[in-house]
Steps between C-alpha positions, in 0.01 A plus 500: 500500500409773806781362677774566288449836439715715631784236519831643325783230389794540731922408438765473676826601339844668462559815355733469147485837368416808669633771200183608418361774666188391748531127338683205598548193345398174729585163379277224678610123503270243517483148485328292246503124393690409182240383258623172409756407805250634758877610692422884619683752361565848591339806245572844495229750421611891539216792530569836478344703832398825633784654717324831611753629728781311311564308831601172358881411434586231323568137650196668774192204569169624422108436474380652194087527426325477197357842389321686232738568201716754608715510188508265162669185646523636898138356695708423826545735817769436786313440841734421720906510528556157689865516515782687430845406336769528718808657381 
């Protein structure tokens, strides 16, 4: 148990929302096995995160961190801006 502490969950994302101020809204695919056909298919799970200098835009690539509760459904933070949307 020693050796996981200390070890946050990291995503990978894109950026959905970004209207609140300081949060963004990152929806994070993943794929999972159908229960019965075994065929993969592709789930979408979104998780509100901590924006602190309101960098993110949306359609941006991030890395978001598990944190302490920061708000009543935000426990996310934005670590990393991995790419921009070009315009």
């Amino acid at each position: 148990m020693a050796e996981t502490l200390g070890k946050r969950k990291q995503r990978e994302g894109v950026v959905v929302s970004d209207k609140m101020n300081k949060t963004v809204v990152v929806a994070v695919e993943s794929l999972v096995p159908h229960p019965m056909y075994g065929r993969r298919i592709r789930r979408t799970k979104r998780y509100k995160a901590h924006d602190e200098e309101n960098q993110c835009r949306v359609g941006d690539r991030v890395r978001i961190e598990e944190t302490r509760p920061l708000s009543k459904d935000k426990n996310w933070r934005v670590v990393a801006i991995l790419g921009h949307q070009q315009d």
